[in-house]
C-alpha positions in Angstrom: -59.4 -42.8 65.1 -61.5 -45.4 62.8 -59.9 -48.3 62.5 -59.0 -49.2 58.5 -56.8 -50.6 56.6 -55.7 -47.7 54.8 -52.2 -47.9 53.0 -51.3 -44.3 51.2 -48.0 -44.8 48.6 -46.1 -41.5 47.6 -43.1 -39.4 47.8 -43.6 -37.0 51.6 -43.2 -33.6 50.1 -45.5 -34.3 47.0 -48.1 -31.3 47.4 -50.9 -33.9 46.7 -49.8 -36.9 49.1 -49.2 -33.7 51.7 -53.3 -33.1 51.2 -54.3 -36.4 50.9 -52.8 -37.4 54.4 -53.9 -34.2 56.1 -57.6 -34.8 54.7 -56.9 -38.3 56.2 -56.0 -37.2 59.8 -58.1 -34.1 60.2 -61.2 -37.0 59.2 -59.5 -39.0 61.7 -58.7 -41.6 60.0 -56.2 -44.2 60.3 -53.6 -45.3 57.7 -49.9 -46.0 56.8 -47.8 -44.1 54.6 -45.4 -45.8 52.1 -42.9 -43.8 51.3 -41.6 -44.7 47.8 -38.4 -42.5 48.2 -37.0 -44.6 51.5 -39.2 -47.9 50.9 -39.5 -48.1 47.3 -42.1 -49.3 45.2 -43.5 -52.7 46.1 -43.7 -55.4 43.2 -47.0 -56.8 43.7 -48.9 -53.9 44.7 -47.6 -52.2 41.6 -49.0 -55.2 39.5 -52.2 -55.0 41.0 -51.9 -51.1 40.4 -51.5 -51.7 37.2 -53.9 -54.1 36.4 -56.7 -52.8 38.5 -56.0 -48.3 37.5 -54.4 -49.0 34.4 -50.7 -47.6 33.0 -52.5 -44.7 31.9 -54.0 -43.6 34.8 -51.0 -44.5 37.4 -48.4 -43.1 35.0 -48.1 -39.3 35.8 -47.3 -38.6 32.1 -47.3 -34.6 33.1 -45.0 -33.9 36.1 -41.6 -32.8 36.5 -40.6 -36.7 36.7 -41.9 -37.8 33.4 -40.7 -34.3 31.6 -37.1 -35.5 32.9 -37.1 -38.4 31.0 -35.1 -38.7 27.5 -37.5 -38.6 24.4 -37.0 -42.7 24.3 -37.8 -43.9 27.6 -41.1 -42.3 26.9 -41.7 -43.7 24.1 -40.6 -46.6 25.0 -43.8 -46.5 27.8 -46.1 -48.1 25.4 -47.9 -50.3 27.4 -48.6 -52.3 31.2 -45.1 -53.9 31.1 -42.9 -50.7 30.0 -44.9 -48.7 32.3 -44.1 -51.0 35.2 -40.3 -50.7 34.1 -40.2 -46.8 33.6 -42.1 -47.0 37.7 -39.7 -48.9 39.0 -36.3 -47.0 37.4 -38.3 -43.9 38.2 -40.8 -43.8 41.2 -41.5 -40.1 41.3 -43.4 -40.9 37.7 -46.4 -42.5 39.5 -48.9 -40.4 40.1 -49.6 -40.1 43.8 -50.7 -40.6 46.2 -51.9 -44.4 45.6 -54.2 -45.2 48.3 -55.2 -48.8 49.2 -58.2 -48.6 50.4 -59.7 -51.1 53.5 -62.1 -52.7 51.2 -59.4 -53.8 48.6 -60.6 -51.1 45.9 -57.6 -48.5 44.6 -57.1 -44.8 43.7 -55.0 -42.6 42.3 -54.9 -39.2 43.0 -56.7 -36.7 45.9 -60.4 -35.1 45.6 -61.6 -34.7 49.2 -65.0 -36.0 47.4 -63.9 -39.4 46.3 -61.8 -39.9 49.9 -65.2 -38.9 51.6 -67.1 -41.8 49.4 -64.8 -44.4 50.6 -65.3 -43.9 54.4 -67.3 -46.6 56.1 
């Protein structure tokens, strides 16, 4: 396997963290898998999510999560710091998976494309 220092944050049976980590092994690659569901979502690397992706794009604002919110938390979800409240009350709203990458950069999301680009 190459050695990285890959961190992948999601939810297990997420259909796009499922991909993401099979794209990952079958490249062999090395990485650790956060699982927000039993580990939760860690404070400063949501910080640095947010300041580094944005609320807009780390906030799934069209999955099941977001849709099962009441009509005022999302509007309340107006900005960095109501976005980082609505994440952590609600992890299943961030869009996954959010992949730390070796070289410090972030994404969020799976293309096979843009996992291939940040390979050494």
């Amino acid at each position: 396997m190459k050695s990285t220092s890959i961190t992948v944050y999601g939810i297990p049976n997420c259909d796009t963290v499922k991909k993401a980590r099979a794209w990952l092994t079958s490249n062999g690659v090395d990485y650790q898998f956060h699982d927000f569901k039993k580990q939760g979502v860690p404070l400063p690397q949501l910080d640095r999510w947010l300041k580094t992706v944005g609320w807009e794009t780390l906030i799934n604002r069209k999955g099941t999560a977001w849709r099962g919110l009441d009509e005022a938390a999302k509007a309340a979800v107006v900005d960095a710091a109501s976005a980082r409240a609505v994440a952590l009350a609600t992890p299943s709203v961030i869009k996954r998976p959010v992949v730390e990458w070796g070289d410090g950069s972030v994404t969020v999301g799976f293309s096979p494309e843009r996992f291939e680009q940040r390979l050494p």
